[in-house]
C-alpha positions as CSV (number, residue, x, y, z in Angstrom):
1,X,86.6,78.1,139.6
2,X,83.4,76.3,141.1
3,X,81.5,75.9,138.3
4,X,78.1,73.2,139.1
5,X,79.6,70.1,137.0
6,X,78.2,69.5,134.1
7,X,77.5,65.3,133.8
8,X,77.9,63.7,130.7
9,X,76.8,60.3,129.6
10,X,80.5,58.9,128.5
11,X,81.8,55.6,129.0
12,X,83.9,55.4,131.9
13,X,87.3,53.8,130.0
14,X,88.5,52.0,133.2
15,X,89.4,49.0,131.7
16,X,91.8,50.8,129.1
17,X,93.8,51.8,131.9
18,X,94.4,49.3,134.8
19,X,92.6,46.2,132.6
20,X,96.1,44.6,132.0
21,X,97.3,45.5,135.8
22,X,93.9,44.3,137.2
23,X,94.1,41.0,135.3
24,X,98.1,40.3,136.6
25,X,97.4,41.0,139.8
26,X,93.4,40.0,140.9
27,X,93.8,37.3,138.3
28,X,90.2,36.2,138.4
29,X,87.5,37.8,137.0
30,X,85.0,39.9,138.8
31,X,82.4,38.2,136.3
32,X,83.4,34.9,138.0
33,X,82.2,35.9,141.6
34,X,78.9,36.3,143.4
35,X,78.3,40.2,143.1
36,X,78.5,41.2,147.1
37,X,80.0,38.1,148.1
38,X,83.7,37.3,149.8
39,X,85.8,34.8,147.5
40,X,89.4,32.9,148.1
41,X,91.8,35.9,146.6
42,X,95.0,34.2,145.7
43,X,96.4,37.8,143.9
44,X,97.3,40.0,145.0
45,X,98.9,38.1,147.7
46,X,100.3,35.4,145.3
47,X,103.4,34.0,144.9
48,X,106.6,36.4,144.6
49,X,104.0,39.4,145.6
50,X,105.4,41.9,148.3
51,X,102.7,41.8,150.3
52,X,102.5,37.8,150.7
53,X,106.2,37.5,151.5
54,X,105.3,39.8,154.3
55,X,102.8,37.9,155.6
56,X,104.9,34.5,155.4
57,X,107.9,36.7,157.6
58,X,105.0,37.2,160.1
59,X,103.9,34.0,159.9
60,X,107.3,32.4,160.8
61,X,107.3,34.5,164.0
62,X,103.9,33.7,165.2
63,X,103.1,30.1,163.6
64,X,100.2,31.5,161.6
65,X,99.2,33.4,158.2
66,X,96.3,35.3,157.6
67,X,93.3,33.9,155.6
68,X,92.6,36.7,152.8
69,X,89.6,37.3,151.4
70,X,88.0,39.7,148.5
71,X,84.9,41.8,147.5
72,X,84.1,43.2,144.5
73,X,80.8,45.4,144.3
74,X,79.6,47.3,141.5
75,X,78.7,50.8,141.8
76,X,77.4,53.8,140.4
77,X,80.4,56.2,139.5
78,X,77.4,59.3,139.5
79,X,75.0,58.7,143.0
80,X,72.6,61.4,141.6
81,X,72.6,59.8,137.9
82,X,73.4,55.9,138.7
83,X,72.5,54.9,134.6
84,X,75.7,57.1,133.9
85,X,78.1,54.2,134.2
86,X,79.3,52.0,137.3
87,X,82.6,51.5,139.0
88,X,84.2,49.1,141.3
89,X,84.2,49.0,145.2
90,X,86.8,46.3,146.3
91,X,88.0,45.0,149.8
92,X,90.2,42.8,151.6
93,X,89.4,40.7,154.5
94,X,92.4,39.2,156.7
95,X,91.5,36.3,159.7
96,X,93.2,33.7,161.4
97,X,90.2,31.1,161.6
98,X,88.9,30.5,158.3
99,X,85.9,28.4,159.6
100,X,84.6,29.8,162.6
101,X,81.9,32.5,163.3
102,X,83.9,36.2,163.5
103,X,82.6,37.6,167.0
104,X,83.3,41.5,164.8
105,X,84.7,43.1,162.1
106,X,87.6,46.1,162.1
107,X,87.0,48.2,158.8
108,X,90.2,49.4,158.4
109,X,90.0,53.5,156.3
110,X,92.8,54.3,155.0
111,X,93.0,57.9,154.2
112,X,95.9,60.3,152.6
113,X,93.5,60.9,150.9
114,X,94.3,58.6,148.6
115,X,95.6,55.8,150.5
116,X,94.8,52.3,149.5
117,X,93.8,49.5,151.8
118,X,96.4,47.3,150.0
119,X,99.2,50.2,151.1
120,X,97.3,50.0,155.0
121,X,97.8,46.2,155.1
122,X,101.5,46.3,154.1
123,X,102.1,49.0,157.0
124,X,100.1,46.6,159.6
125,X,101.8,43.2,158.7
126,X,105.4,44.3,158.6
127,X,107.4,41.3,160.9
128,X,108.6,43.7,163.0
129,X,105.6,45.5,164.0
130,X,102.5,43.7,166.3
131,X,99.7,41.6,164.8
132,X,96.7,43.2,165.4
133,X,94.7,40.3,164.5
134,X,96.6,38.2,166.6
135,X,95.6,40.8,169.3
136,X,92.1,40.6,169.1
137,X,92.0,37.1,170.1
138,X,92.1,35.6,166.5
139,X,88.5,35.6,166.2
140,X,88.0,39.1,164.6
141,X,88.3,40.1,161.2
142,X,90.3,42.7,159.3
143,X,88.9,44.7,156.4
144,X,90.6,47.1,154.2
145,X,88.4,48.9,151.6
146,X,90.0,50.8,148.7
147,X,88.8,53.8,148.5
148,X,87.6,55.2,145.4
149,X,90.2,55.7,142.8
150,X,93.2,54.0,144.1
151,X,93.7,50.5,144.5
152,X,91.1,48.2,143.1
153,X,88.2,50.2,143.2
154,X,88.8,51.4,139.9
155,X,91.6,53.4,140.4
156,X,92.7,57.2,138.7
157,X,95.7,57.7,137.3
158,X,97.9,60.2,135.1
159,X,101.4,59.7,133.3
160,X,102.8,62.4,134.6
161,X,102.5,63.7,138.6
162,X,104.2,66.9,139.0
163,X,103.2,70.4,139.2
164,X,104.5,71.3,135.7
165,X,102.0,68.9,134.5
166,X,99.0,69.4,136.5
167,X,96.9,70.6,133.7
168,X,97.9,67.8,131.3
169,X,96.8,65.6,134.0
170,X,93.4,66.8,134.4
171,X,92.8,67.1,130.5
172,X,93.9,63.7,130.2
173,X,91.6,62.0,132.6
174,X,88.7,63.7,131.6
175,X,89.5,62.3,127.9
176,X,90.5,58.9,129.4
177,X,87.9,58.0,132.0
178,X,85.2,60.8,131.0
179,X,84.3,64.5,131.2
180,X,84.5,65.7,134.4
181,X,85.2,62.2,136.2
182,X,87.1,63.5,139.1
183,X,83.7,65.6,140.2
184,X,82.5,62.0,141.4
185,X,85.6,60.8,143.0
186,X,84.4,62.8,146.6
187,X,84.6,62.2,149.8
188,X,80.3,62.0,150.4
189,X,80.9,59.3,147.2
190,X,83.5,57.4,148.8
191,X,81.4,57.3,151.8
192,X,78.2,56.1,149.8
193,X,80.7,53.0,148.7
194,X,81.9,52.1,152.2
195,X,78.2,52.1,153.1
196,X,77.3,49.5,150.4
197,X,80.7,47.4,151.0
198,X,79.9,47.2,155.0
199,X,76.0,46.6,154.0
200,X,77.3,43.8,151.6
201,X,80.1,42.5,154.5
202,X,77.5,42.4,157.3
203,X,76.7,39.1,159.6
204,X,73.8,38.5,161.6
205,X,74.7,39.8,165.0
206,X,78.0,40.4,164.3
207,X,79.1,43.9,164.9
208,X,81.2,46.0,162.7
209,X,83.8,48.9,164.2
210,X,85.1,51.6,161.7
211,X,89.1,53.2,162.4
212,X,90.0,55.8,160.8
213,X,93.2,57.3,161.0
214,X,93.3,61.6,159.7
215,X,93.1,60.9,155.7
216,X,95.5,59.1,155.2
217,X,99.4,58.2,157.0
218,X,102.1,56.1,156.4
219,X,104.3,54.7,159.5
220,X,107.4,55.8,157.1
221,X,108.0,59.1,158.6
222,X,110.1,60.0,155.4
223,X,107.1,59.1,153.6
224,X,104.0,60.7,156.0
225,X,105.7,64.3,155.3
226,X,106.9,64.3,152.2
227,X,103.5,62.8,149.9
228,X,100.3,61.8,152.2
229,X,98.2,64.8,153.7
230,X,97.4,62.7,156.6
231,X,94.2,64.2,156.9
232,X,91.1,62.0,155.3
233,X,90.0,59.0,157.3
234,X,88.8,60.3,160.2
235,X,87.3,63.1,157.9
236,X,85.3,60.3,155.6
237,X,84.5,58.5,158.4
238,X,82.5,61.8,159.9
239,X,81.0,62.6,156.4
240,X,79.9,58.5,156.7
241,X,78.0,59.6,159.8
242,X,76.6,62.3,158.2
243,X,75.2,60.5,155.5
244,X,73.8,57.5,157.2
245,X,71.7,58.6,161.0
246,X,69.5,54.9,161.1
247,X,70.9,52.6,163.9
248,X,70.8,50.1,161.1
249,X,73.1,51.6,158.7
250,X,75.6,52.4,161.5
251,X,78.3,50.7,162.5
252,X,78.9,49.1,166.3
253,X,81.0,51.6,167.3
254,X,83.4,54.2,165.2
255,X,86.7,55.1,166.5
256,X,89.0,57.9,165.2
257,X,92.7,58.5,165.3
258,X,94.3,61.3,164.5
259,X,91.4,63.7,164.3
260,X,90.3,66.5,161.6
261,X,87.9,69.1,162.8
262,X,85.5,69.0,159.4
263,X,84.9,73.1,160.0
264,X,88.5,73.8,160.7
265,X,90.5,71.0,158.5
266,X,92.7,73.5,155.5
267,X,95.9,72.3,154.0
268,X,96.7,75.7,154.0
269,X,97.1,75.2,157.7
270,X,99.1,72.0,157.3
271,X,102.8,73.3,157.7
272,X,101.8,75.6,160.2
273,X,100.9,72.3,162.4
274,X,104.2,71.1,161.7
275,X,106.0,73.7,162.7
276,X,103.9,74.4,166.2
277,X,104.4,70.9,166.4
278,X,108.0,71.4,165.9
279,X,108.6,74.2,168.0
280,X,106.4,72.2,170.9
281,X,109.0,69.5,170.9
282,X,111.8,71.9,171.1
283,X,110.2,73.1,174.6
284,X,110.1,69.5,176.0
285,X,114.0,69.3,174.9
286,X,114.4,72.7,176.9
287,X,112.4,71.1,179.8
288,X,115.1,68.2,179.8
289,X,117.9,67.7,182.5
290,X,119.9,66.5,179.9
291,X,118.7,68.2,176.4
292,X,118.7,71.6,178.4
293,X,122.1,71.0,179.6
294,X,123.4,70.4,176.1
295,X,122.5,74.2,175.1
296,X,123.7,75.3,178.8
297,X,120.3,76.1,179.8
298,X,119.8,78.6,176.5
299,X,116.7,78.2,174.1
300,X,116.8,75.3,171.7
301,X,114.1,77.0,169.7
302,X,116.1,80.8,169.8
303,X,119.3,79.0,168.8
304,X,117.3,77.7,165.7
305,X,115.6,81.3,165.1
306,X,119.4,82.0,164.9
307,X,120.7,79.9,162.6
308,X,118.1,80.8,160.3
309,X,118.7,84.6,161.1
310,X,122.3,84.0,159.9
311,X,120.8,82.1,156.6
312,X,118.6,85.1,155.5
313,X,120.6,87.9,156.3
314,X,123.5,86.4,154.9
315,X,125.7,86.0,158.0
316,X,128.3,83.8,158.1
317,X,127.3,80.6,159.8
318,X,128.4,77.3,160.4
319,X,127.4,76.5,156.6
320,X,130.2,78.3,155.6
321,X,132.5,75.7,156.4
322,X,130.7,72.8,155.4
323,X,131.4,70.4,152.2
324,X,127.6,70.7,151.2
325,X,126.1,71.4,147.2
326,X,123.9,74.0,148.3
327,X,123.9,76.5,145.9
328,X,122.5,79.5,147.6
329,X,120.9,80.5,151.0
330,X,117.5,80.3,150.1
331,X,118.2,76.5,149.3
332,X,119.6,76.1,152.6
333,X,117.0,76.9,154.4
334,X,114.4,75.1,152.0
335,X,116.3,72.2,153.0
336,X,116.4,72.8,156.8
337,X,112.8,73.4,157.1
338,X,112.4,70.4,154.9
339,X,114.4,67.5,156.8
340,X,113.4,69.2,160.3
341,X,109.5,69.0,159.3
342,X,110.3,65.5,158.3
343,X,112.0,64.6,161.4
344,X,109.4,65.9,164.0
345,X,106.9,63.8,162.0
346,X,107.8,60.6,163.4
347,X,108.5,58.9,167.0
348,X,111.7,57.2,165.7
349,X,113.3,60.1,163.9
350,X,112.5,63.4,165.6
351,X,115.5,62.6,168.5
352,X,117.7,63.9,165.4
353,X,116.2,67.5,165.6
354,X,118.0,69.0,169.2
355,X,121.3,67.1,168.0
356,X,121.4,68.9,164.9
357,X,120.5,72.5,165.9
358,X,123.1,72.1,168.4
359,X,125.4,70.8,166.7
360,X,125.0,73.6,163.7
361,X,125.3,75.8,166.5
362,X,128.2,74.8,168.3
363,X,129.8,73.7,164.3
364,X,133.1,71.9,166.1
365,X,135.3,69.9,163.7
366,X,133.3,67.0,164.9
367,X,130.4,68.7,163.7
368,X,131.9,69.6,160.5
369,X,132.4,65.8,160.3
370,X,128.7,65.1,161.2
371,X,127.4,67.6,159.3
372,X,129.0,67.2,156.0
373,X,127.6,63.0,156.8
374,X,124.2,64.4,157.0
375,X,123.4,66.7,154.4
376,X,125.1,64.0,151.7
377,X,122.4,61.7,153.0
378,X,119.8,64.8,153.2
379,X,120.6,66.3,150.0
380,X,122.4,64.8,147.5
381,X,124.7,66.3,145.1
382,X,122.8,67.5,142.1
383,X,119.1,66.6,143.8
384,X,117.0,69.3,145.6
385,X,115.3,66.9,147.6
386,X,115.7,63.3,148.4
387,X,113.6,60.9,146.3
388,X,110.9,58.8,147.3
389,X,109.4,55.4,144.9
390,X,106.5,54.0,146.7
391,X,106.6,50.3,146.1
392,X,104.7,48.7,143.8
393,X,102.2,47.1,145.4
394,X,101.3,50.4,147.2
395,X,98.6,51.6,144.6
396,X,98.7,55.1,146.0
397,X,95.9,57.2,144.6
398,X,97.8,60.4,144.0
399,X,94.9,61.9,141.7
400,X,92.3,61.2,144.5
401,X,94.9,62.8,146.7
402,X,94.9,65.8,144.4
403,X,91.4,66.0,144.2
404,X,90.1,65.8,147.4
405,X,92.5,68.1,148.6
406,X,92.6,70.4,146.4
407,X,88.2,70.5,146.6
408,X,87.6,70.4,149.8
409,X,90.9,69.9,152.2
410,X,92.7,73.0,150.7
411,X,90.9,76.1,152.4
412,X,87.7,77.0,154.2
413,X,87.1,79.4,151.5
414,X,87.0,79.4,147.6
415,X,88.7,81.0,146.2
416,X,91.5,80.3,148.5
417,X,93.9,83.6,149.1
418,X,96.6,84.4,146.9
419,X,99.2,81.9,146.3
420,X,101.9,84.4,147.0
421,X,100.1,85.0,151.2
422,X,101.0,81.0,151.1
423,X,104.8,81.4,149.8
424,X,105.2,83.9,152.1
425,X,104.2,82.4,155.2
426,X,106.4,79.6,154.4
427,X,109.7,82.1,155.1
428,X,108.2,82.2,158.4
429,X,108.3,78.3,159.7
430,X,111.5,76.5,161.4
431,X,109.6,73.1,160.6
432,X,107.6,72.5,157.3
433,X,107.1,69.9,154.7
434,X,105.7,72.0,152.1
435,X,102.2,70.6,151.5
436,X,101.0,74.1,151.8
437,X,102.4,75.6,148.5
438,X,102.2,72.3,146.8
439,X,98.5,71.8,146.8
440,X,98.2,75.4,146.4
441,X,100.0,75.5,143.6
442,X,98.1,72.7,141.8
443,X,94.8,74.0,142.7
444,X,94.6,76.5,139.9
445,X,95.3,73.8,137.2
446,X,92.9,71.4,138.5
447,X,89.4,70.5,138.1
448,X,87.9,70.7,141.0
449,X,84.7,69.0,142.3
450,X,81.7,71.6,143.4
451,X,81.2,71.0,147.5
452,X,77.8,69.3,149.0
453,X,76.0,70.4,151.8
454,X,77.9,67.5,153.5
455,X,81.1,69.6,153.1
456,X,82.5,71.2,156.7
457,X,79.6,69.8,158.7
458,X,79.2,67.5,161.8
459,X,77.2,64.4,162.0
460,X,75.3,64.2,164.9
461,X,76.2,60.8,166.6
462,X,73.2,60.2,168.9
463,X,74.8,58.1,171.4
464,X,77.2,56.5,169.0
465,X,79.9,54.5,171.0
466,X,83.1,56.8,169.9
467,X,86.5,56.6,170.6
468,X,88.8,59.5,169.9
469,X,92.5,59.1,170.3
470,X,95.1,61.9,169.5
471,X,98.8,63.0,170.6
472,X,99.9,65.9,171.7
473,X,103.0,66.3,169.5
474,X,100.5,65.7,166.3
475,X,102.1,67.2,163.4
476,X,99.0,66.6,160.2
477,X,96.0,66.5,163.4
478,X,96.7,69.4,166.0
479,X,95.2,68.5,169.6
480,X,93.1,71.4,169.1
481,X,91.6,69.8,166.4
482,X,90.9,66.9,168.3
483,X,89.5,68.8,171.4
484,X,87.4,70.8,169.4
485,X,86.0,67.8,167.5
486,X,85.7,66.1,171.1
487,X,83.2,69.3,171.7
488,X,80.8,68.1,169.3
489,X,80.8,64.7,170.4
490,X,80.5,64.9,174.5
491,X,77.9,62.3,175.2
492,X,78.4,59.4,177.7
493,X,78.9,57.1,175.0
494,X,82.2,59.2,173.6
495,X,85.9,58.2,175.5
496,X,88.8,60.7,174.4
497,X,92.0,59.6,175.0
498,X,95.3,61.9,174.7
499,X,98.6,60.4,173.8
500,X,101.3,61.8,175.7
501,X,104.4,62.4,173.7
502,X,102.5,60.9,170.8
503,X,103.1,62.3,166.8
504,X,100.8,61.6,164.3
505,X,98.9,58.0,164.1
506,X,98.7,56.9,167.8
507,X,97.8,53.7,166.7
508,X,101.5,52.9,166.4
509,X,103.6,55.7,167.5
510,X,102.8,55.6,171.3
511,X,105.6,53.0,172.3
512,X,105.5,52.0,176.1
513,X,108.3,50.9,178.1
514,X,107.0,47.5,178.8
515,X,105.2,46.0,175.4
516,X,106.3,45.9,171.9
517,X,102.6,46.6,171.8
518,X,101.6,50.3,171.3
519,X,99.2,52.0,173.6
520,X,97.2,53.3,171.2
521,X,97.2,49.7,169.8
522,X,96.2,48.4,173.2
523,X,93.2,50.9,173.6
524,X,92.2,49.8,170.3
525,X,92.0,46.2,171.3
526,X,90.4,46.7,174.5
527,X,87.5,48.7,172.9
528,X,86.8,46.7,170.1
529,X,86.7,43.8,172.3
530,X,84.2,44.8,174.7
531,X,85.1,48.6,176.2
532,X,82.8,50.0,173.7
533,X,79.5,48.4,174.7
534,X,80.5,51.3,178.2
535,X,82.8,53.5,176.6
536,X,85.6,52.4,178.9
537,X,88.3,50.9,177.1
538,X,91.2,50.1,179.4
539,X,93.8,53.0,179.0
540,X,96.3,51.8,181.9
541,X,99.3,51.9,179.3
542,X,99.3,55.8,179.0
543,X,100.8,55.0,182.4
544,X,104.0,53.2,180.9
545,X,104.7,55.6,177.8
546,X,108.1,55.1,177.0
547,X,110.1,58.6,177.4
548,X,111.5,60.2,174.7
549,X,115.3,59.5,174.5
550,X,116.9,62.8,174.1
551,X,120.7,61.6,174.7
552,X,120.1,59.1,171.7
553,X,121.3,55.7,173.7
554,X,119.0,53.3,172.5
555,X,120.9,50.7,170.2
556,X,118.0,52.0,167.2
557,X,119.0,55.7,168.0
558,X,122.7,55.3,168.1
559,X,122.0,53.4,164.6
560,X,120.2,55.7,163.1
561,X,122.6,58.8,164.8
562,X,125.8,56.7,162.7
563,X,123.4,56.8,159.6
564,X,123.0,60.5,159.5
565,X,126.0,62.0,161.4
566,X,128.7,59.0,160.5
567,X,128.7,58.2,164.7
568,X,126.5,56.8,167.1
569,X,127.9,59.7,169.4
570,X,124.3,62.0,168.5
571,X,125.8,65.3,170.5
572,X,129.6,64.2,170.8
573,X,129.7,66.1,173.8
């Protein structure tokens, strides 16, 4: 259904909600603060929090903790009717010299959608990852908006969050924030509030850069496959550039990784990226020495066609002798496609995928070993699926990510086709993570938002300084995508990079043999820190991308090979 909506004058109940969770964790009241203007912000980084102990652990290793700042700005929850009732926009700011003059500012999007910028900073300031701020020569600042509905800019939110439940959900926020509320959580809205947070955040001659990642990510591959669409960021940041064409209301420079295509973008499509993705990486293990060698020269990709043969037709296989709880075939393969769709989603896990097929393949007691190891840490007894608890400090937006997806992410045409075309093409895929039939499913319960004119359009950049980064191994943002986008976008002042090797968010899964830094990371730096004023940032590190370890002798590999297969022996050969 995509009825007009209907806009009713009703208070916006926000503050029956999140009020008590607002008040624990901001602690001091908006009313207190200059409307538009930064403030100290103790919470949520305060004492005992998450996200501060994180930021001490980096701080032991590099001698200095961020300075955090927040924004609050009130905004109209209806742009066409703004006496309807107003909302919140909030951001974070991070720097390392509270006093001086920032030479820029790094607007951090988040996407998902539904990703909050408090969830983006926790995956940026991890100990063991690099300090971007540290990287851009300590005189730059960080900013991390929340986009509308999840974190603090008055965030949506449902008791309940499965499929059985989707229409409870939308009848209870309609009767808890207002009729129809979710037709104004969209991506042109969200857009409209970045434009008045960077308008509010703005210094005299100091430029502001926009990344965007897809919608959304989540550097825990488990994670990244499983919830997030990683789609949205690069996608609101191209609907920002649609809405705002004036030099003046434009940022410095806008640089997007991870790219959606706005005309081509369907989550219908999503699984279907994972498995071509899947299947691509399968063809660099066949192009090995080693991985090759392994299947003595044979297919990788054919002996997992097989394996799946022998699940649906019922063959024996090397399940058969296995200790698993699978109780039927269908479930076997549900989980396959599952925990290989995971796996080829991230640079650190995806080395498990040739292993496994091989090893189901050549099903040796040592196999029997490993595999019985694996599928108790894969699938539990008595669970269908491992579970996942975001933290709590995360403040995923999961009805945002329902909503937008289900709008305006889920097909290129409404009504979408029959759910049954989607449950079939499933059966078809070696590598999936089920968004397809998920968001599918909800769609028909959900209330969604009537598309602008804004919807599946390009912005025309007019000699925009843009940087567009993407791997070839992308499982949410096909390179296609990213060429095609590149299409629209081919004047002097646009640099395209390609990631060898690189899954989704190059930003940090494009390790190089010779920096803990990422590539992606270092392109970043060297564009924000001057490349963009030529549309040259430095890309000598795509030189020195580390090769994919196929044998598995890393010390992190042969640790994670004795997490899932009880040895760090990955083939045992």
């Amino acid at each position: 259904p995509r009825a007009v909506a209907v806009h009713q004058r009703q208070p916006h109940h926000m503050g029956a909600r999140v009020g008590v969770v607002f008040v624990l964790l901001i602690a001091v009241s908006v009313a207190q603060h200059e409307e538009g203007a930064w403030y100290d912000c103790v919470p949520p980084y305060e004492s005992g929090n998450e996200l501060l102990r994180l930021f001490r652990d980096a701080a032991v290793a590099n001698g200095k903790l961020p300075h955090v700042r927040c924004l609050n700005l009130t905004v109209p929850l209806d742009y066409d009717d703004p006496t309807r009732t107003n909302v919140t926009a909030f951001a974070v700011k991070l720097s390392l010299n509270k006093n001086s003059v920032a030479r820029g500012q790094l607007w951090m999007l988040n996407g998902g959608p539904g990703g909050s910028g408090e969830y983006l900073i926790f995956s940026l300031t991890k100990p063991t990852r690099f300090d971007l701020l540290e990287l851009l020569g300590g005189d730059y600042e960080l900013v991390f908006p929340d986009h509308r509905g999840t974190g603090f800019s008055s965030p949506l939110s449902c008791p309940t969050h499965s499929l059985d439940h989707a229409a409870d959900c939308t009848e209870y926020l309609n009767q808890t924030y207002g009729s129809r509320v979710l037709h104004q959580y969209t991506v042109t809205n969200a857009a409209r509030d970045l434009h008045l947070l960077m308008q509010a955040a703005r210094l005299p001659g100091t430029p502001q850069h926009v990344y965007s990642v897809s919608y959304g990510w989540y550097p825990n591959f488990y994670f990244l496959c499983n919830f997030t669409l990683t789609l949205q960021g690069t996608y609101l940041a191209q609907r920002y550039l649609q809405l705002y064409t004036e030099p003046e209301e434009r940022p410095a420079s806008v640089i997007l990784d991870g790219i959606t295509s706005p005309d081509r973008t369907t989550l219908l499509s999503y699984d279907l990226n994972v498995d071509n993705a899947g299947r691509a990486f399968l063809e660099r293990c066949d192009s090995d020495v080693f991985c090759s060698s392994a299947y003595d020269g044979c297919s990788s990709f054919n002996a997992l066609e097989d394996i799946y043969k022998q699940i649906d037709g019922k063959l024996p296989s090397c399940f058969d002798k296995l200790n698993t709880s699978f109780s039927s075939p269908q479930e076997q393969r549900l989980v396959m496609e599952k925990m290989l769709g995971q796996w080829v989603c991230s640079v650190q896990e995806r080395v498990l995928v040739p292993p496994t097929v091989f090893r189901l393949t050549r099903c040796n007691d040592d196999d029997i070993v490993a595999l019985n190891t694996l599928f108790a840490v894969k699938h539990p007894e008595g669970e269908t699926a491992p579970q996942v608890e975001l933290p709590p400090f995360a403040m995923w937006g999961f009805v945002v990510q329902e909503n937008i997806g289900d709008s305006e992410l889920l097909s290129l045409e409404f009504p979408p086709p029959p759910l049954r075309d989607t449950l079939e093409a499933e059966m078809s895929l070696q590598f999936s993570v089920f968004t397809a039939p998920k968001f599918h499913g909800w769609y028909y319960y959900w209330d969604v938002y009537p598309l602008d004119e804004y919807a599946h359009g390009f912005p025309k950049v007019d000699g925009l300084p843009m940087l567009l980064m993407n791997g070839n191994l992308d499982t949410a943002t096909p390179l296609y995508w990213a060429t095609e986008v590149y299409d629209h976008y081919t004047a002097p002042t646009t640099q395209f990079v390609l990631v060898d090797k690189a899954p989704h968010w190059t930003l940090v899964n494009s390790p190089v043999v010779d920096s803990e830094t990422p590539c992606a990371m270092q392109v970043l730096v060297s564009w924000v820190t001057g490349g963009y004023a030529t549309s040259s940032a430095n890309t000598s590190c795509l030189a020195k991308l580390a090769d994919i370890d196929w044998e598995g002798t890393s010390e992190d590999d042969q640790q994670r090979s004795e997490r899932y297969f009880g040895t760090p022996d990955m083939w045992q050969l």
